[in-house]
C-alpha positions as CSV (number, residue, x, y, z in Angstrom):
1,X,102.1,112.4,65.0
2,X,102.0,109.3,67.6
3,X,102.2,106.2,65.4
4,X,98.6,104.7,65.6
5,X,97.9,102.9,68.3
6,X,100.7,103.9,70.7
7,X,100.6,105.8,73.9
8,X,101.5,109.9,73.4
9,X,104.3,110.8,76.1
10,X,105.0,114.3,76.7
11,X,107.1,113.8,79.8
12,X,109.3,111.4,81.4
13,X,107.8,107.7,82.5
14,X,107.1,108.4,86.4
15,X,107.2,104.2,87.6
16,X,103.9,103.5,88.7
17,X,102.1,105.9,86.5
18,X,99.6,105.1,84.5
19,X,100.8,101.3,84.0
20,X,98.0,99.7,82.3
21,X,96.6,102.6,80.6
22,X,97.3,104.7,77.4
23,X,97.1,108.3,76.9
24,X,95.9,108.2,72.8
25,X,94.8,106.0,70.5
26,X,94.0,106.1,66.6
27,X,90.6,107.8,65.9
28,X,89.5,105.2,63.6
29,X,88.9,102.8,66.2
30,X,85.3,102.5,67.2
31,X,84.9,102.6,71.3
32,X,81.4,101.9,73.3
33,X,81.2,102.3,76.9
34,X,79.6,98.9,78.5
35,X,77.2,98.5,81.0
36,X,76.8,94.6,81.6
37,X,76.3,92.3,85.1
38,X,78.1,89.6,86.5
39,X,76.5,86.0,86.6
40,X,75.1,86.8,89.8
41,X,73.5,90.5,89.1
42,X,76.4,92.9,90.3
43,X,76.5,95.9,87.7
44,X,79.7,96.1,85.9
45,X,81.2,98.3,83.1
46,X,83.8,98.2,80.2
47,X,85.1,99.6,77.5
48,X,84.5,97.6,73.7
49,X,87.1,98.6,71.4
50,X,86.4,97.3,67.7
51,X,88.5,97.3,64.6
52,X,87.8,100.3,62.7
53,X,86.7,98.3,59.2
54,X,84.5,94.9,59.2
55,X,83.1,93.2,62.9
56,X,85.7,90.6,64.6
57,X,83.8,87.4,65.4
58,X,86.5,87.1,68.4
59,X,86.3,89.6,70.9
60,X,89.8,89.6,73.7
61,X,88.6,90.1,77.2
62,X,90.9,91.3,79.8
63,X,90.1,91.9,83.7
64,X,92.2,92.7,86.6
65,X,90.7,91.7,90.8
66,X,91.2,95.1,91.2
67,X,92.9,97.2,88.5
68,X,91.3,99.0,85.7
69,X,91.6,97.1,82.4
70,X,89.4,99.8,80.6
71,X,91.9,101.3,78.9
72,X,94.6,98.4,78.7
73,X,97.7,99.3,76.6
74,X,96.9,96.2,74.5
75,X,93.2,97.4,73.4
76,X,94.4,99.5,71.0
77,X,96.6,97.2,68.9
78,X,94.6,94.4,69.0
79,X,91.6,96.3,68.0
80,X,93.9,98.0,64.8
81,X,95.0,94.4,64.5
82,X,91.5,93.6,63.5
83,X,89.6,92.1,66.7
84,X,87.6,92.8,69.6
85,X,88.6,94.2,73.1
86,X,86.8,94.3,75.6
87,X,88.3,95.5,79.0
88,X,86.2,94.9,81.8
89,X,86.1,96.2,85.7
90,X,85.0,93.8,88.7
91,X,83.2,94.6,91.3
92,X,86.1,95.1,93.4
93,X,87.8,97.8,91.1
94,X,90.8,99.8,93.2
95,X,89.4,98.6,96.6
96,X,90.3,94.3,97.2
97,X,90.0,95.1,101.3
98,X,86.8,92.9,101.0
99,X,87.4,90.7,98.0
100,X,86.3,87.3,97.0
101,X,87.7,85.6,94.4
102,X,85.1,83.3,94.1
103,X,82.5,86.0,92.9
104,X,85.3,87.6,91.3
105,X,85.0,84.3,89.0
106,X,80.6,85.5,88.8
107,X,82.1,88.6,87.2
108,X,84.7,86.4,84.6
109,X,81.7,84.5,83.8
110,X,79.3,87.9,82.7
111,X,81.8,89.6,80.9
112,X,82.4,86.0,79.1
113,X,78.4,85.8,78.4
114,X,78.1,89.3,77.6
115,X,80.2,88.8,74.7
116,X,78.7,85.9,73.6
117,X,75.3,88.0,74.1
118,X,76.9,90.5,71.4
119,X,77.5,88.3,68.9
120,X,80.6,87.0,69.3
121,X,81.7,83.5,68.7
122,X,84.7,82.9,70.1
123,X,86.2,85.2,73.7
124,X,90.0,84.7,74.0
125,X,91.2,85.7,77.8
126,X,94.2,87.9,78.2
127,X,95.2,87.6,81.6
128,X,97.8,90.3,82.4
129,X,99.7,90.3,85.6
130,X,96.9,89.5,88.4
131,X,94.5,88.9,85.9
132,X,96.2,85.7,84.9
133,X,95.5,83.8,88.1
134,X,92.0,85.4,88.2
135,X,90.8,83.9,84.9
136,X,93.7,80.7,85.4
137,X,91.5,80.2,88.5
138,X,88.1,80.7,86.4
139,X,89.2,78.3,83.8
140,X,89.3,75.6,86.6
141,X,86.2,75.8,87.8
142,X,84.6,76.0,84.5
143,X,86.3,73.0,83.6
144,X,84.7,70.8,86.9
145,X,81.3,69.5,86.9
146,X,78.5,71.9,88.5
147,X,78.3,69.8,91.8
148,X,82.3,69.9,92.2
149,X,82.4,73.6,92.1
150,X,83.7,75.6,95.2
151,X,80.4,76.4,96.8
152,X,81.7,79.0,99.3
153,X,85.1,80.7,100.0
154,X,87.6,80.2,102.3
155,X,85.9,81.7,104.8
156,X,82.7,79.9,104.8
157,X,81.0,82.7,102.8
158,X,78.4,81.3,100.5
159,X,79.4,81.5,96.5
160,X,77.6,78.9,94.8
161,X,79.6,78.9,91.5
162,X,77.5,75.4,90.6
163,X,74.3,77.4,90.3
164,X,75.8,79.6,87.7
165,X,77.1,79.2,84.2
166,X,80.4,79.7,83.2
167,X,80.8,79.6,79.5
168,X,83.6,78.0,77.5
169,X,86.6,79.7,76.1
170,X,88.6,79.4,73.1
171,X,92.3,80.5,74.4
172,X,94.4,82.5,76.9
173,X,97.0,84.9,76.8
174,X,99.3,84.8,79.6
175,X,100.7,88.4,79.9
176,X,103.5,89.4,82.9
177,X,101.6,87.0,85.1
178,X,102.5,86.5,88.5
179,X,101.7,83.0,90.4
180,X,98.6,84.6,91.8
181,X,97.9,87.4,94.3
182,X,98.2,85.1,97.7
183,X,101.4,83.4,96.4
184,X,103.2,86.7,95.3
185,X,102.5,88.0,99.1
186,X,104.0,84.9,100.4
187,X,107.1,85.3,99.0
188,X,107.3,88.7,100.3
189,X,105.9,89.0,103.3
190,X,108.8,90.0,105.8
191,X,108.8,86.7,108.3
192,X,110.7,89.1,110.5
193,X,107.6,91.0,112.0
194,X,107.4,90.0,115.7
195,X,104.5,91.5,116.3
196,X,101.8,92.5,114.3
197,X,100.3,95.6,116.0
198,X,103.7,97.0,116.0
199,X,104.9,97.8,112.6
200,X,108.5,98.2,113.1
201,X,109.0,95.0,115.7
202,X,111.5,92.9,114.1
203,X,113.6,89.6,114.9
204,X,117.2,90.6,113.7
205,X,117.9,87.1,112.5
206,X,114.6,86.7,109.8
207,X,115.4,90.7,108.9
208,X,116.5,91.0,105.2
209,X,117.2,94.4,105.8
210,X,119.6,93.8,108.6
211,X,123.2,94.3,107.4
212,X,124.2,91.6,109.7
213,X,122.3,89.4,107.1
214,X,124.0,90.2,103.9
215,X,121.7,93.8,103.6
216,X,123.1,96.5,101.4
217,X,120.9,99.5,100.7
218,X,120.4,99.9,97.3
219,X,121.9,102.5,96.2
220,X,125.7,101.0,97.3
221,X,124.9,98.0,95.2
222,X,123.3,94.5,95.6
223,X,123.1,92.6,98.3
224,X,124.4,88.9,99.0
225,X,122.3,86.4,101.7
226,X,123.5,83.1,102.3
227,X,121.4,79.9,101.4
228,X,121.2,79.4,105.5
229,X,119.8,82.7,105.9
230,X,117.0,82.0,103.0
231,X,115.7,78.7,104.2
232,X,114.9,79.9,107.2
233,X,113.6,83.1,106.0
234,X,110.6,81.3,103.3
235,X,109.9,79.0,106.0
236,X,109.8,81.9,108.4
237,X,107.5,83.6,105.5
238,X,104.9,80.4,105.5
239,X,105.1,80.6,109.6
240,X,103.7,84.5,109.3
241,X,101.1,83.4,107.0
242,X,99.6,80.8,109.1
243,X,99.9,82.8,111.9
244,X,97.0,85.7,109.8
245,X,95.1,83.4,108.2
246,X,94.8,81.7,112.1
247,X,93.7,84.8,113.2
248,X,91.4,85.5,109.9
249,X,89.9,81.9,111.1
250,X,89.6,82.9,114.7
251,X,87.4,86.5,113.9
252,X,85.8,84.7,111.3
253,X,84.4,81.6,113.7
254,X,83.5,84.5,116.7
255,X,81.1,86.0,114.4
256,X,79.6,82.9,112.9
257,X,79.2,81.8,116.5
258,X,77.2,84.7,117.8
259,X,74.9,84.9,114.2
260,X,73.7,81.4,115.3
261,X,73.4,82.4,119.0
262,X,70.9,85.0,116.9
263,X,69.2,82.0,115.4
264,X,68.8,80.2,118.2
265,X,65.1,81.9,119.1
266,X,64.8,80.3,122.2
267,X,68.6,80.5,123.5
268,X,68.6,84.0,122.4
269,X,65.3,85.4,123.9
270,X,67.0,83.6,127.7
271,X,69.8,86.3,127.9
272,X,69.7,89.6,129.4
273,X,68.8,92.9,127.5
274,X,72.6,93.8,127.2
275,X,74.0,90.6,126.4
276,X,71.1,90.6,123.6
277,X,72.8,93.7,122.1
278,X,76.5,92.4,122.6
279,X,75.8,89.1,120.7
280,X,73.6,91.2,118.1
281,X,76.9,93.4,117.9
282,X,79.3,90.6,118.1
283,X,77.5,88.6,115.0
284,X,77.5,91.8,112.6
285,X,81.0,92.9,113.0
286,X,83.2,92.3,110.2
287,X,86.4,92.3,111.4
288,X,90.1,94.2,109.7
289,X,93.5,93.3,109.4
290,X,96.3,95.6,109.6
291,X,99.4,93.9,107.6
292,X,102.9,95.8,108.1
293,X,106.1,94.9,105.7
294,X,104.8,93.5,102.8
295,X,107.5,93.8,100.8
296,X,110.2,91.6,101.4
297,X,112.1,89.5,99.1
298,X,115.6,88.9,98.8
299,X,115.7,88.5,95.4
300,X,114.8,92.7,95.2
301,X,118.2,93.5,96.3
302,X,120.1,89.9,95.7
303,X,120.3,90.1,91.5
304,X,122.5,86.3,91.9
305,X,119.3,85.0,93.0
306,X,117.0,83.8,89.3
307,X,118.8,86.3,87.4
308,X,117.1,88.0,84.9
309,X,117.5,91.4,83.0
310,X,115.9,93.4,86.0
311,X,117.4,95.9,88.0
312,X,117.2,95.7,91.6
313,X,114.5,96.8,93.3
314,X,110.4,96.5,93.3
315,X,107.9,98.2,91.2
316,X,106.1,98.9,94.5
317,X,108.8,100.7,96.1
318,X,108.8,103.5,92.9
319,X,112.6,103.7,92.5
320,X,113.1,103.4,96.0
321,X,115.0,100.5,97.9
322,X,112.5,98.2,98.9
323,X,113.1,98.9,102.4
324,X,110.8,101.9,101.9
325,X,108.2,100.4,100.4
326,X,108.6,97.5,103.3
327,X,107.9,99.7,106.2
328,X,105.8,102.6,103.8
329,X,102.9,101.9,101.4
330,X,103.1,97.7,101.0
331,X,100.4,95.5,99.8
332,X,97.6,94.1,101.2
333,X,97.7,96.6,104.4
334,X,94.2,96.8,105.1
335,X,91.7,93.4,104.5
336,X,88.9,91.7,105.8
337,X,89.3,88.4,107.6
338,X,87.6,87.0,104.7
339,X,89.0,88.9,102.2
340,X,92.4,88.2,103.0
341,X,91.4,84.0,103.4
342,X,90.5,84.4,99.5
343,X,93.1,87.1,98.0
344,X,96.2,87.9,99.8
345,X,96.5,84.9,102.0
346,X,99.0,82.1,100.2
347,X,97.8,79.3,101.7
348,X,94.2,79.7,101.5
349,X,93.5,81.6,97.9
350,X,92.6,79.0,95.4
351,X,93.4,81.9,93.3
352,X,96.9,80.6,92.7
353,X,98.3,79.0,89.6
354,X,100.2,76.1,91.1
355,X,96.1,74.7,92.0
356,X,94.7,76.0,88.6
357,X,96.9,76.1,85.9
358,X,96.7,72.7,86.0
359,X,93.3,72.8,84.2
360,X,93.8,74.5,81.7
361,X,93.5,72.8,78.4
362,X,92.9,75.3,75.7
363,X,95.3,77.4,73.3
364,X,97.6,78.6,76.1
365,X,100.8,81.1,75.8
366,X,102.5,83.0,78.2
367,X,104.9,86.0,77.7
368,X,107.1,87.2,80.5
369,X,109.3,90.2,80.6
370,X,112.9,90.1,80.9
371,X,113.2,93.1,83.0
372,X,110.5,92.3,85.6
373,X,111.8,93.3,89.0
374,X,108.5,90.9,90.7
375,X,108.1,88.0,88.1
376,X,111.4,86.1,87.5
377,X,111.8,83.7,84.8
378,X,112.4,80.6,87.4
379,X,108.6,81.2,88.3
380,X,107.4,81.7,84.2
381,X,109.1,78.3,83.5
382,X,107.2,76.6,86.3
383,X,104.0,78.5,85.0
384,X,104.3,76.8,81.4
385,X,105.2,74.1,82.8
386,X,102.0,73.4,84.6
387,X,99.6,74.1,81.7
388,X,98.2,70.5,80.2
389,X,97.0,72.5,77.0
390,X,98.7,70.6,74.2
391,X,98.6,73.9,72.1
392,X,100.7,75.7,74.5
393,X,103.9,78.3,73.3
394,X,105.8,80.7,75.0
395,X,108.0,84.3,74.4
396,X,110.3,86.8,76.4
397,X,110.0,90.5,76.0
398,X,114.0,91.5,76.4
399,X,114.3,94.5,78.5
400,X,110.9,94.8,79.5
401,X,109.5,96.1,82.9
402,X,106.5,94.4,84.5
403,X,104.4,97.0,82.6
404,X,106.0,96.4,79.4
405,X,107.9,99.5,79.4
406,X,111.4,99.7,78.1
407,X,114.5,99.1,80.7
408,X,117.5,100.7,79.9
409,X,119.3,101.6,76.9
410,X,118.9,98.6,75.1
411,X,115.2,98.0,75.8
412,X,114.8,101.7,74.3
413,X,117.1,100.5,71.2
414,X,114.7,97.4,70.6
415,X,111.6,99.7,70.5
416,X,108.5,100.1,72.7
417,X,107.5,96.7,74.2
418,X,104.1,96.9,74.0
419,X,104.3,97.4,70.5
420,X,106.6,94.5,70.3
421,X,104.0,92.4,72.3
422,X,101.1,93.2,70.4
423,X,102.7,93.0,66.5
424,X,105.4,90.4,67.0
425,X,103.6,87.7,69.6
426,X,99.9,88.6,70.4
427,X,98.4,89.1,66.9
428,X,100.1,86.3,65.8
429,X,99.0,84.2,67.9
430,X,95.5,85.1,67.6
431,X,95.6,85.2,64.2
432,X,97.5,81.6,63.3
433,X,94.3,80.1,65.5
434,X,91.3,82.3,64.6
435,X,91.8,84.5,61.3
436,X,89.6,87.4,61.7
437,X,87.8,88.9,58.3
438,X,88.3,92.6,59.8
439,X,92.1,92.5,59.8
């Protein structure tokens, strides 16, 4: 029998399989299928896990931009560990092409008041790897005045977050968080890329991959680039960003400029039959981006560079060298001007921890894993570092993957890291601030 709580495996860990999600879970806990609404009206859904004896007057919320958080490895254990889970959706779920962080925050804020709409007196966020800066970036806004809220996003797109409410907290959880979506990409877009309709154009002298620049592939062992070589490579990496969001900008401003050619009654009803239809045309169009070679960052293949426990490689190249996942599958390949201004872009997302961290003032800890091959523990020390809660703590998972799977022989020695998560750091934590009566 699986021990209660923990996930039933029946067959090798395939990475990338599964990662958030369990398999089985103990009987005794009590589960209820959510249907709730963000601030703004959008239907979501979630799953309520409870402990099985006695009602938690803290419920933990978790929500991911786009993952599923339904069935989060953690739900189980906390809810065993006598509180709440709830693990909500966004309106967004498995598809960010088009998404907004700003009315991702209208679906934090919901979920937050749905709870409190249950019953619950207290709502603790658990912000797991992109869920972090999603509810970091929440925490900011709910901590500014109504009238100093970010009315729109980055692309001009009304999102009045001052006409909504966004309730209070009473602590977050920092789990395998990343600096946010937008600044993750950054630091791995491949600065390379020469020309962005042509996904295998490449300057030899920006190429990471390029043997010439210190490339090994990884199965002949790690790689070595030079400190010249970097600098100009993350200043190559910003030069590539501004160079989308300027196009973004550019699409963006052509179809703002025909919708008020629309609304111009008298300007508009002047032109030609066929020029009506091409402005018509012109101000409905929202426009795509097609983003090659996503996944470029010397420290994959260069272990020297903010050692760590990891191995080399990405947990978005599946076991692969990264070069494959580079020039294959990537991130971010397919957004919408707008979109990409307010998720993937790392200049323009507000969605990133080095703006929004900063705010936060409640009961704040964040646990990184050891063995993360895309958070490395240079970027969790700035992370606690820029929290202003004066409760604030911090842990290390040794020998843990980004999932909180075990790496290697001695991760499998230590035991099963999400069971080491949830019954040596998370309960605790939860339960030194807020005992709970169903425990």
């Amino acid at each position: 029998m699986p021990e209660a709580g923990a996930a039933k495996t029946t067959r090798p860990a395939i990475p990338g399989r599964l990662p958030f999600q369990f398999t089985a879970i103990d009987p005794s806990i009590r589960r209820e299928i959510i249907y709730h609404h963000a601030s703004d009206g959008y239907p979501l859904s979630g799953v309520l896990y409870s402990p099985p004896r006695g009602d938690s007057d803290l419920a933990v919320l978790a929500m991911h931009p786009r993952g599923d958080f339904s069935r989060h490895y953690l739900a189980p254990y906390t809810a065993l560990g006598g509180f709440a889970f709830f693990g909500a959706t966004s309106r967004y779920l498995h598809n960010d092409a088009d998404a907004l962080h700003e009315r991702l925050l209208l679906d934090v804020a919901g979920s937050v008041q749905w709870l409190y709409d249950r019953g619950f007196t207290r709502v603790v966020l658990m912000g797991n790897s992109g869920g972090c800066s999603l509810f970091s970036y929440y925490l900011d806004q709910a901590s500014s005045p109504p009238e100093l809220r970010h009315g729109e996003a980055p692309s001009g797109d009304r999102v009045p977050l001052g006409d909504f409410e966004l309730p209070d907290v009473a602590g977050f959880f920092a789990l395998a968080a990343h600096p946010g979506e937008g600044a993750f990409l950054l630091e791995r877009l491949d600065p390379s890329v020469v020309d962005e309709a042509d996904p295998v154009s490449a300057n030899p002298k920006l190429d990471m991959y390029d043997p010439r620049n210190g490339y090994v592939p990884m199965h002949l062992g790690p790689s070595r680039y030079s400190a010249d070589f970097l600098a100009e490579f993350r200043a190559a990496q910003v030069a590539r960003c501004e160079r989308l969001d300027a196009r973004a900008r550019a699409w963006i401003e052509e179809a703002r400029a025909h919708r008020q050619m629309v609304r111009d009654a008298e300007r508009f009803a002047a032109l030609p039959p066929g020029e009506k239809l091409r402005v018509v045309r012109h101000s409905l169009v929202r426009r795509y981006m097609l983003i090659y070679r996503t996944l470029a960052d010397p420290r994959y293949l260069d272990p020297s560079l903010d050692p760590s426990q990891r191995p080399m490689g990405s947990i978005f190249s599946f076991g692969r060298d990264p070069i494959a996942g580079n020039y294959g599958e990537g991130l971010a390949r397919s957004m919408s001007a707008r979109g990409w201004l307010s998720t993937w872009s790392g200049l323009s997302s507000r969605a990133s921890l080095d703006k929004t961290l900063p705010s936060v003032t409640c009961p704040f800890h964040l646990c990184n894993a050891l063995a993360d091959m895309d958070i490395y523990p240079g970027e969790a020390s700035t992370m606690f570092e820029l929290a202003r809660s004066e409760d604030k703590t911090r842990s290390e998972l040794p020998f843990a993957d980004h999932y909180l799977n075990p790496h290697g022989d001695e991760g499998r020695r230590l035991g099963d890291p999400r069971q080491r998560c949830a019954e040596q750091i998370f309960l605790p934590w939860l339960r030194e601030r807020w005992p709970s009566s169903a425990a």
